[in-house]
N, C-alpha and C positions, 0 to 999 in steps of 0.2 A: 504494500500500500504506500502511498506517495503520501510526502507531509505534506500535512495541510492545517488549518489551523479547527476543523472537524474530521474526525473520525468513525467508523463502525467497525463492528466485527463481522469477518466472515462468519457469514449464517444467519445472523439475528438483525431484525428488524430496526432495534433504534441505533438511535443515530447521539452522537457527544459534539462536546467543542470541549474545550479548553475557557475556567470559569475568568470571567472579569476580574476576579480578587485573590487570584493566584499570586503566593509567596513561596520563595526561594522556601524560605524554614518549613514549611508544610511540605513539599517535596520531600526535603533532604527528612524530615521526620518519619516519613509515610517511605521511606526504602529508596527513596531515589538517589542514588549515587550522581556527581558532579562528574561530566569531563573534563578534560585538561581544554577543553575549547568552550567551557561555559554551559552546554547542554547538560540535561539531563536524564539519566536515564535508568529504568527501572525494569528487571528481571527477577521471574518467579516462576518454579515451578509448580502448575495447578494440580499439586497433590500432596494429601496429610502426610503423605511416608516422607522422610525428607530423605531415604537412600534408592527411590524411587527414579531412576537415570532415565527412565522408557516415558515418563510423564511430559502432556503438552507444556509448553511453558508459555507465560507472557510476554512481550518482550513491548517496553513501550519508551519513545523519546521524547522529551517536549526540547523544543529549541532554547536558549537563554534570553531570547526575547520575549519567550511568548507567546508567539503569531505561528507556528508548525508543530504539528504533534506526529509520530508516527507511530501505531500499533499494530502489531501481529501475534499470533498465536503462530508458534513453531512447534513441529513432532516432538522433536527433543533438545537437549540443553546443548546441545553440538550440530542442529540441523540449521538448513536453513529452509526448510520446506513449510511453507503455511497450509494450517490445518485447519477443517471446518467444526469444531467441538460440539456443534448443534445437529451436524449431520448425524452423526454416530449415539448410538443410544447406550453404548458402554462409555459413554464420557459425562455423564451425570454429575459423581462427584467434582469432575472438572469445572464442569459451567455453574456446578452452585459456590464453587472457590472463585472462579470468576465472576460472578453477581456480586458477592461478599464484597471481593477487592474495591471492584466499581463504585459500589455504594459508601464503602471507605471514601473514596476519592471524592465522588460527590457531598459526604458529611464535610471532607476538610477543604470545600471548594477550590479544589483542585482540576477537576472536569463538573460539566453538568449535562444534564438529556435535553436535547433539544427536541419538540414538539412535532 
């Protein structure tokens, strides 16, 4: 997926931006690791086992601006293959660790749902 300053996930219907009152400290609180170039960016594997290697992971960037967000869901912690988590019905646990996350983000107006 191409940055853009809104995102979706493959599969599922709604749709994000990136919230008006986003701060650095909420990122970096909320797992997002700083680049060496200002961005930031945040990876997770959407599963309780944490020795779980075969699990999708998150993989999400916002720009240091602001204005570009990129998300994906990749197979695993070493792919670069995006994957549909909504397609598959053995990925359940996944997509409710990923609602979780989201809703995290949106409490710490970090992203919000766009209409």
């Amino acid at each position: 997926m191409s940055q853009t300053a809104t995102f979706s996930i493959l599969g599922s219907s709604k749709k994000f931006q990136l919230h008006s009152n986003i701060k650095r400290y909420s990122l970096r609180d909320h797992g997002f690791m700083e680049t060496k170039n200002g961005n930031f960016q945040y990876e997770r594997p959407l599963s309780t086992v944490i020795t779980d290697s075969k699990a999708p992971v998150l993989k999400m960037t916002i720009s240091k601006n602001f204005d570009r967000v990129r998300l994906s869901i990749v197979a695993s912690v070493n792919s670069a293959k995006k994957i549909n988590i909504y397609k598959n019905e053995h990925m359940e646990d996944a997509r409710e660790l990923l609602e979780f996350i989201l809703k995290e983000f949106i409490e710490a107006e970090i992203i919000q749902e766009m209409n």
